[in-house]
C-alpha positions as CSV (number, residue, x, y, z in Angstrom):
1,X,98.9,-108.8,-62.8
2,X,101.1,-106.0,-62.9
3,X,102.2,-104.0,-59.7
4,X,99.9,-101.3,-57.9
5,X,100.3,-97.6,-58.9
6,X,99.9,-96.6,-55.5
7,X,99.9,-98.8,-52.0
8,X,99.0,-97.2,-49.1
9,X,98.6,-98.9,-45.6
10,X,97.3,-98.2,-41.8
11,X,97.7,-94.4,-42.8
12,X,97.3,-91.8,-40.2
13,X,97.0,-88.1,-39.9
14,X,96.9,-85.5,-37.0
15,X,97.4,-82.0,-36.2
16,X,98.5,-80.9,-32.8
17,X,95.6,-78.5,-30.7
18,X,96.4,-76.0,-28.7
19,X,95.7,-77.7,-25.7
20,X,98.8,-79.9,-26.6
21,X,96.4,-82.7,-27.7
22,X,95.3,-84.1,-31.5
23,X,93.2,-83.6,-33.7
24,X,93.1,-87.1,-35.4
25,X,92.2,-86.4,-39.6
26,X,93.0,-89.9,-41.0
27,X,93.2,-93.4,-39.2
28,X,93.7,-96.6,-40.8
29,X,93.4,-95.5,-44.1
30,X,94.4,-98.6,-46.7
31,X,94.2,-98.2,-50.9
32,X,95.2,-99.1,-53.8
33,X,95.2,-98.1,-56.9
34,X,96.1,-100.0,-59.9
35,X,96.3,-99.2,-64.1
36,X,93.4,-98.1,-65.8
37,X,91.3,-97.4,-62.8
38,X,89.3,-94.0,-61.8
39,X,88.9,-94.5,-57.8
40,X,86.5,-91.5,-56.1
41,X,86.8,-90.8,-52.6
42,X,83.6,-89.7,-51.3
43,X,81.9,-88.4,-47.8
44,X,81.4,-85.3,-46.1
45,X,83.6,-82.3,-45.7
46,X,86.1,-83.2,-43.0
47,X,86.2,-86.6,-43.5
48,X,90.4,-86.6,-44.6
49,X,90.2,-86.9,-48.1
50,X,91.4,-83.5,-49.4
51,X,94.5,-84.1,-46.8
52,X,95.0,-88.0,-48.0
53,X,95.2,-86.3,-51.4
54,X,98.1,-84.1,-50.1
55,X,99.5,-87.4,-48.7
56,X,99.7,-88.8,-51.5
57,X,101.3,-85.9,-53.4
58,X,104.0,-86.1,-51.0
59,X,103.0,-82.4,-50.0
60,X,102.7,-83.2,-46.5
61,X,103.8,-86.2,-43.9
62,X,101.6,-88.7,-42.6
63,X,102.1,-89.4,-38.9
64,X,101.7,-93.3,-39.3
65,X,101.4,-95.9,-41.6
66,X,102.9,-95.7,-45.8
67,X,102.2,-94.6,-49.0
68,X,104.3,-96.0,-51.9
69,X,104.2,-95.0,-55.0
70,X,105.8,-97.4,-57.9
71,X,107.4,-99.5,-55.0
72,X,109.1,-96.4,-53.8
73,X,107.6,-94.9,-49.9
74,X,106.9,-91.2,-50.7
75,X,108.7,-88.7,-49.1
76,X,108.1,-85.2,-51.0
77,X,106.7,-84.6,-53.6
78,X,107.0,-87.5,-56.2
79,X,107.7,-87.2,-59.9
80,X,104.6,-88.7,-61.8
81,X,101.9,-87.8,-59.5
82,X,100.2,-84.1,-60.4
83,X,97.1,-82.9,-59.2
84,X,94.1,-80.9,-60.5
85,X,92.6,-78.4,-57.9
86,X,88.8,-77.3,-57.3
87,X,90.4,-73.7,-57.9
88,X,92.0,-73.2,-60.7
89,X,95.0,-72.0,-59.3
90,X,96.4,-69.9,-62.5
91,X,99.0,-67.2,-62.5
92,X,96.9,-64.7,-63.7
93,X,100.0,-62.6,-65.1
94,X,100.7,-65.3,-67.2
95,X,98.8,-66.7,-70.6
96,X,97.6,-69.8,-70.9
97,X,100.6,-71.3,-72.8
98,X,103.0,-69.7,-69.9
99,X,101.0,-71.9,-67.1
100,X,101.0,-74.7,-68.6
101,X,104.6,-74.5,-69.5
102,X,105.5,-74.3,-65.5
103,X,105.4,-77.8,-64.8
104,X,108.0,-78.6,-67.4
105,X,110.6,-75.7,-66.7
106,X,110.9,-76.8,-63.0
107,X,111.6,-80.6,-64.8
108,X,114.5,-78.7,-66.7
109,X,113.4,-79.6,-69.6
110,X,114.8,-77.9,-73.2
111,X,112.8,-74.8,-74.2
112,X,111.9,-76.6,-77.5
113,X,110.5,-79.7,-76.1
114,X,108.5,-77.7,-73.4
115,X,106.4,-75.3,-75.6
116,X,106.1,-78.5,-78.1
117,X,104.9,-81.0,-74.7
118,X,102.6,-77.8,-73.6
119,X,100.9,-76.9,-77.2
120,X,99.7,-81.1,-77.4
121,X,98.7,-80.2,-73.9
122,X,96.7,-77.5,-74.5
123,X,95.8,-78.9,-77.8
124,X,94.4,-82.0,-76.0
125,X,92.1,-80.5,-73.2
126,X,90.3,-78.2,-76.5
127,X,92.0,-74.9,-76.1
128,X,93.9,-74.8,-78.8
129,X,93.8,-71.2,-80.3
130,X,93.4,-69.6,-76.5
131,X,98.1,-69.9,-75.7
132,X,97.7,-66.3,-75.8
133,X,95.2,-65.3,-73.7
134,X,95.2,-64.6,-69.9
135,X,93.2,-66.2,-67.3
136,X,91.2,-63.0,-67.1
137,X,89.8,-63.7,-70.5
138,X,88.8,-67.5,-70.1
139,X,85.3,-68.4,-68.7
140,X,85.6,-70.5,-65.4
141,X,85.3,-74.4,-67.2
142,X,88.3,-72.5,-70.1
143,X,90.2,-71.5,-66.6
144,X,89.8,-75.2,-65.6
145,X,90.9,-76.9,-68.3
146,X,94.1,-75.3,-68.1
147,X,94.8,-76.8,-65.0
148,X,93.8,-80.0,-66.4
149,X,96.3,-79.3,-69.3
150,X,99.1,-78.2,-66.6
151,X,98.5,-81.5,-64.6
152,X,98.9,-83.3,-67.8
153,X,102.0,-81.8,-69.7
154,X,104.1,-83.2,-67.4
155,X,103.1,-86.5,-68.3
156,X,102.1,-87.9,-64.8
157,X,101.1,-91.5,-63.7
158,X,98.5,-90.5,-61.8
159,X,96.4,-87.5,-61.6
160,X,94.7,-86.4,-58.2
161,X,91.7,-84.4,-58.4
162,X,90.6,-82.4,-55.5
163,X,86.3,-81.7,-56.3
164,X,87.8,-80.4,-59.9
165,X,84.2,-79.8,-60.9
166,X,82.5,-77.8,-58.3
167,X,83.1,-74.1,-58.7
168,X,81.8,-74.8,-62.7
169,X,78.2,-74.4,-63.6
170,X,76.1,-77.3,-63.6
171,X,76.4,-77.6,-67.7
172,X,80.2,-76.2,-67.8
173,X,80.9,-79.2,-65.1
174,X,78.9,-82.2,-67.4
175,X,80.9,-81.0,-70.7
176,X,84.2,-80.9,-68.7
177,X,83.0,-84.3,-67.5
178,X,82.3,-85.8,-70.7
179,X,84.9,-84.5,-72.5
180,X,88.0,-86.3,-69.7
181,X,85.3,-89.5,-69.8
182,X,86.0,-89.7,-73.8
183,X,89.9,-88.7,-73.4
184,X,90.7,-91.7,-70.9
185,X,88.4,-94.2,-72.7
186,X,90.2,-93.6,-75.8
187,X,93.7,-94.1,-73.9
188,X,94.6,-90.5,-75.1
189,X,95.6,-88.8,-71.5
190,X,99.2,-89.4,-70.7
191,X,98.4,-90.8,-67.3
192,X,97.7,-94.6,-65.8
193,X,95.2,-93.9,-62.7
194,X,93.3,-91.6,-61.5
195,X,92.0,-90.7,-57.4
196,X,89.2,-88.1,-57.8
197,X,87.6,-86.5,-54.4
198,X,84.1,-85.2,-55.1
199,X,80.5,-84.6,-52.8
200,X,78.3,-85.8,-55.6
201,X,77.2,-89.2,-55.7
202,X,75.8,-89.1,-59.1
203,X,79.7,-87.7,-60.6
204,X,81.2,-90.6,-58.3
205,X,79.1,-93.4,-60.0
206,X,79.3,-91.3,-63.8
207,X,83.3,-91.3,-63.3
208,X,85.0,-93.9,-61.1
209,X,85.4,-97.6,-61.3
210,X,85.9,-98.0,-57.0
211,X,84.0,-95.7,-55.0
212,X,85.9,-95.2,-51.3
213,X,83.3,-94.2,-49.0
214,X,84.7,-92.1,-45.8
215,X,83.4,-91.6,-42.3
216,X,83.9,-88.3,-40.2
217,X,86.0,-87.7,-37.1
218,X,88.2,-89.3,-38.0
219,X,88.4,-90.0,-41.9
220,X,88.3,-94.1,-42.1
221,X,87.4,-95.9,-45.5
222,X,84.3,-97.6,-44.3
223,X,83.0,-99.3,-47.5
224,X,85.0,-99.8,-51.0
225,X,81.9,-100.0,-53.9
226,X,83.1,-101.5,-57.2
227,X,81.1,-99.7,-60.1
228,X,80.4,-102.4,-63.2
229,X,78.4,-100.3,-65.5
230,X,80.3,-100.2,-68.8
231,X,81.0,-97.0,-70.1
232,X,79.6,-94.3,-71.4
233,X,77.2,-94.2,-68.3
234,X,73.5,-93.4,-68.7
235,X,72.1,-91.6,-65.7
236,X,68.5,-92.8,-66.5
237,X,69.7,-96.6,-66.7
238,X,68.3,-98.2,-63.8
239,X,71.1,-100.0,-62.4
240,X,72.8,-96.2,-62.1
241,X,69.9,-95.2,-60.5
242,X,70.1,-98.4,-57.9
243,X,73.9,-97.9,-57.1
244,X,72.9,-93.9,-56.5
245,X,70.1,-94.7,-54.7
246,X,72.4,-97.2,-52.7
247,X,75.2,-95.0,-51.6
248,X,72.9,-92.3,-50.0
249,X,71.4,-95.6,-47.9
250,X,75.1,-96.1,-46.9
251,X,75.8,-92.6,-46.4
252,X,72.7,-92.2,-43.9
253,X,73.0,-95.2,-42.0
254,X,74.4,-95.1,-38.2
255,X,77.4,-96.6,-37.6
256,X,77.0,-100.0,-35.8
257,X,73.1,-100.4,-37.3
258,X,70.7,-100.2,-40.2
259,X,69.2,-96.6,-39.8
260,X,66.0,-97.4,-39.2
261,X,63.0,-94.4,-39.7
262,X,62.4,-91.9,-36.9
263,X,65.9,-92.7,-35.4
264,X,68.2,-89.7,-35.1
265,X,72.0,-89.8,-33.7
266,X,71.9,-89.6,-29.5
267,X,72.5,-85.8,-29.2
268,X,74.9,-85.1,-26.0
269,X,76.4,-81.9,-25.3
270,X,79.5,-82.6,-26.9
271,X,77.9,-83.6,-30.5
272,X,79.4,-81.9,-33.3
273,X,76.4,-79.8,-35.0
274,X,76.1,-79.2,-38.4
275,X,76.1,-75.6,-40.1
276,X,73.0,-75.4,-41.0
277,X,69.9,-72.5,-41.1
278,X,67.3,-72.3,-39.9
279,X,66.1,-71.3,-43.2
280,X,67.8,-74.1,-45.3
281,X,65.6,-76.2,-43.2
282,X,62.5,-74.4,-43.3
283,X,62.8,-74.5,-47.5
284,X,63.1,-78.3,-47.4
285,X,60.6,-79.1,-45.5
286,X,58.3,-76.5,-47.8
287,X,59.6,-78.3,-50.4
288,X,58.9,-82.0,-49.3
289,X,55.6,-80.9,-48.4
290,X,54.7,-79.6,-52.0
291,X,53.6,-81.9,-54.9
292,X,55.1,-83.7,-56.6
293,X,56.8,-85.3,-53.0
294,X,53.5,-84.6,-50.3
295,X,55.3,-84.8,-47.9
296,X,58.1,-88.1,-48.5
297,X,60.8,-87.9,-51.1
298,X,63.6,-90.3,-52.5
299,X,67.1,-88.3,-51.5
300,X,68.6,-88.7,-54.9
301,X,65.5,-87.4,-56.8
302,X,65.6,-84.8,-54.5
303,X,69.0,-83.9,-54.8
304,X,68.1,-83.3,-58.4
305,X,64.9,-81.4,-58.2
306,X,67.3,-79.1,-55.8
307,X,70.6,-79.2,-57.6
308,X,72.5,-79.6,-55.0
309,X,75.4,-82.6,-54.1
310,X,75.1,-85.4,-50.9
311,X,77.5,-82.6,-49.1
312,X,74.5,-80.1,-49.0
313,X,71.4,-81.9,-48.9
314,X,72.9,-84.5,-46.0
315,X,73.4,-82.0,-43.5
316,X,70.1,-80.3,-43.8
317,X,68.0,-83.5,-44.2
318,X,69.9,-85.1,-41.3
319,X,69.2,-81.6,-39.3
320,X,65.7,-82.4,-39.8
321,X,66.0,-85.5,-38.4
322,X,68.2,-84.0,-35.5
323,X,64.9,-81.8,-34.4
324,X,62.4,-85.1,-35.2
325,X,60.7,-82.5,-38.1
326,X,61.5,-85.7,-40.7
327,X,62.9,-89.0,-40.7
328,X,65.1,-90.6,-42.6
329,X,65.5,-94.5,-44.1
330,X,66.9,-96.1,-46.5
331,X,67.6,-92.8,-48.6
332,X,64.4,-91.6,-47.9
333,X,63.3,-88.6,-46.3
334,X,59.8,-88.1,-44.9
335,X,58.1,-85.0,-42.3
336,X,57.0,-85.9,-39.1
337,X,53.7,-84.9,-37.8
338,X,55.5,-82.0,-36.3
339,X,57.2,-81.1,-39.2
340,X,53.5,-80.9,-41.0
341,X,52.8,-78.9,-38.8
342,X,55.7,-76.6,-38.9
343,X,55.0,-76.1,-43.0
344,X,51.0,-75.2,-42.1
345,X,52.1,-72.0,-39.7
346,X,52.9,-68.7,-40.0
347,X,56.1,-67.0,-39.1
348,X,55.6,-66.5,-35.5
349,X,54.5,-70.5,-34.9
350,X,56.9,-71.5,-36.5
351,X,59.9,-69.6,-34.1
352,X,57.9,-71.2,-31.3
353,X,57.6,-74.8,-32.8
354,X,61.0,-74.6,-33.6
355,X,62.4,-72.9,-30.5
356,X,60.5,-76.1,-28.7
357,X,62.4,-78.6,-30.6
358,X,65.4,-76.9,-29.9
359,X,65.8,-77.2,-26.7
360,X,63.9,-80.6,-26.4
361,X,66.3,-81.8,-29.0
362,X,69.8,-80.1,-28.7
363,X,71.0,-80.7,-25.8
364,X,73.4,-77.7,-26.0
365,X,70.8,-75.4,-26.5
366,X,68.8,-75.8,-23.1
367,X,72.4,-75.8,-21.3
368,X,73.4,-72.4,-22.4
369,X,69.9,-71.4,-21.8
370,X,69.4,-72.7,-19.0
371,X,73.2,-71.4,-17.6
372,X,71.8,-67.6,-18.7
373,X,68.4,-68.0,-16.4
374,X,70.6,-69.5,-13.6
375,X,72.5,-66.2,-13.2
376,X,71.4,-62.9,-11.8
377,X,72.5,-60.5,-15.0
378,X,71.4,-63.6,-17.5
379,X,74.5,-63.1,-19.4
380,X,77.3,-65.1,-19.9
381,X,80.6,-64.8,-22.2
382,X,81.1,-67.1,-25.6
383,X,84.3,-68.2,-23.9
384,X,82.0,-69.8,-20.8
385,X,80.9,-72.7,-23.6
386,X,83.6,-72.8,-25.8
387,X,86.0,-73.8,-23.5
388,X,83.6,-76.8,-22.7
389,X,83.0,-78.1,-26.0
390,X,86.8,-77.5,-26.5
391,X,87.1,-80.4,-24.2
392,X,85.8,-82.8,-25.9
393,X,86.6,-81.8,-30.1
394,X,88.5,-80.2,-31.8
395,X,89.0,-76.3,-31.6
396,X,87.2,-75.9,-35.2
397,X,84.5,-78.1,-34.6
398,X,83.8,-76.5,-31.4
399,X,83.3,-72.7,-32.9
400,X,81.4,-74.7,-35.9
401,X,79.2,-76.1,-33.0
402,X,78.7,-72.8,-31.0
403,X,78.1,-70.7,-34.6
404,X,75.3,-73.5,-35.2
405,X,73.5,-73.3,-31.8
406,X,73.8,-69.7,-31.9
407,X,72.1,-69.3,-35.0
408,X,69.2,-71.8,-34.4
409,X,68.6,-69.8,-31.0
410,X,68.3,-66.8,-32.7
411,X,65.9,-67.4,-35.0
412,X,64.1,-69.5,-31.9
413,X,64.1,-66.5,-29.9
414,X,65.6,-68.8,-26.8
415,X,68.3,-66.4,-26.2
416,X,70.5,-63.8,-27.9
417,X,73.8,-63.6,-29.2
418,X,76.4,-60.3,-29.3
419,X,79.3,-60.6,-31.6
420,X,81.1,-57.5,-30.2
421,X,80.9,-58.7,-26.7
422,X,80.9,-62.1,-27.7
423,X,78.5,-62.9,-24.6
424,X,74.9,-64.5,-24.3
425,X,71.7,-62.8,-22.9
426,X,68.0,-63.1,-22.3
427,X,67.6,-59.8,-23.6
428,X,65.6,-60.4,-26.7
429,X,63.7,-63.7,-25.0
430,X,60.7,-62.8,-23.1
């Protein structure tokens, strides 16, 4: 067997608070990647893997553990390894031909053999006829496969991809799909392996041959899922459907124990809440409680009917869950009694119902509300419960958490929010 691509053991990443502590990204993070293999990193936003990309690009320093590339450690950026961005990342004063041509020029390369290397290039990704043109004049999968032909003119070992499908249209995205898919099988992309991050399950199991399934806070590797199915991949074919179906279990289930129904994540003070409306969730539950799902639906069918990727649909469902309006098991999602109810009522029975759950549920909720009846003026500054959740996670996560409570006690009607004060009242609340 011939030697690993890429080896890469007890890796750690951390960024420095202000409070002089860390914010731990990345623990323990072990890979390989060997010839001939696609590997997707998949799990929620935050979880590491953009910044384990940029780890393995050599663009930044881990603060433990190694990553060697071709039996060399990285430090820097490393000849062979390019990467493909979920921007596209063009110089939009330069043509097509002149982009892809920028990777070669910093290699030093002559002139001859660079505009030779970038026409195959551009040839190869199906642009041929577009050296010309500027960015300005390229549709958004056209702008895309330009970085894909930049990534690949410099003949790289392995390409990174950073979600290089997501800002394309759903059909843009399956053709740019399709069209790599055919490249690699046919051995006619310069490059040996491939690490791909992506949110959607469904392009994870289409794509990859090891799926690398991350936790949050911080990013660990917590199951490595070997994908069998031959190539091309049918998304009817049952077996897909199983190994879909599969993931989302693993991606719901609580750390430590089978997620069983009804049971939601013990909600403290300090638990990192989820951006999510009020809204999102009242148009999921509408939606699970219309035919053809009355009320219980399979996540990855749902995902589907919605369009939308395990990134959006988790949080939201899992919100749900959060409040006891649905539970979820084993990748399925059904309403509670309550959230049946919540459905059958108008506008103003709805605030209530939810303004109940709120603050029988989130236990950050009834503190700052109850913090705001406590004091004579019932006002209190942003500051007051920032600097308490700031104890506990990270600066970002806390604003994320106060934004989130904020908005879901708005729309309750528990208490009221000013953005130029920045301070809590009990002036709209009656």
């Amino acid at each position: 067997m011939s030697a690993a691509l890429l080896d890469i053991h007890g890796l750690r990443q951390s960024f420095p608070r202000a409070d002089g502590d860390e914010h731990l990204v990345l623990e323990g993070v072990e890979l390989q990647l060997n010839q001939g293999q696609i590997v997707g990193l998949l799990g929620r936003t935050g979880s590491g893997k953009s910044t384990l990309l940029r780890l393995i690009a050599g663009l930044s320093k881990p603060v433990g553990g190694s990553v060697t590339y071709l039996g060399q450690p990285v430090n820097g950026p490393a000849p062979g390894i390019a990467m493909v961005f979920q921007s596209f990342a063009l110089f939009p004063w330069l043509t097509v031909l002149e982009n892809v041509q920028l990777g070669l020029e910093a290699l030093g390369l002559p002139p001859a053999e660079i505009r030779k290397r970038a026409l195959a290039a551009i040839d190869l990704i199906g642009l041929d006829g577009y050296e010309s043109a500027f960015p300005r004049e390229l549709s958004g999968g056209m702008r895309q496969r330009v970085g894909f032909a930049r990534a690949l003119v410099v003949h790289p070992n392995i390409l990174l991809m950073d979600e290089p499908f997501s800002a394309l249209d759903v059909l843009t995205a399956e053709t740019l799909r399709t069209d790599f898919l055919e490249l690699w099988g046919e051995g006619k992309l310069p490059i040996k392996g491939v690490i791909m991050v992506t949110h959607n399950i469904e392009e994870a199991v289409l794509m990859c041959d090891r799926i690398l399934l991350f936790s949050s806070n911080p990013g660990r590797i917590i199951s490595d899922i070997p994908v069998d199915l031959k190539q091309p991949r049918n998304r009817l074919d049952p077996q897909f459907r199983e190994m879909v179906e599969n993931i989302y279990v693993a991606m719901t289930a609580r750390k430590g124990s089978p997620t069983q129904i009804g049971t939601a994540p013990a909600m403290t003070m300090n638990t990192v809440l989820p951006r999510v409306s009020a809204n999102l969730m009242s148009g999921l539950m509408e939606t699970l409680a219309a035919p053809p799902f009355n009320g219980k639906a399979d996540l990855p069918v749902l995902a589907d009917e919605l369009h939308m990727d395990s990134d959006e649909l988790l949080p939201v469902a899992e919100s749900l869950q959060m409040f006891r309006l649905a539970e979820i098991e084993g990748g399925d999602i059904k309403l509670t009694d309550i959230g049946k109810q919540f459905v059958e009522m108008g506008t103003d029975d709805r605030k209530k119902l939810f303004a109940r759950q709120l603050l029988a549920q989130v236990p950050l909720a009834s503190h700052i509300r109850r913090v705001l009846q406590e004091r004579t003026n019932h006002v209190a500054p942003k500051s007051r419960f920032l600097d308490e959740l700031e104890d506990h996670m990270s600066t970002e996560d806390a604003e994320h958490t106060l934004r989130a409570v904020t908005a879901w006690g708005r729309f309750a009607e528990v208490f009221a929010y000013d953005d130029d004060s920045e301070g809590f009242s009990l002036e709209n609340p009656t």
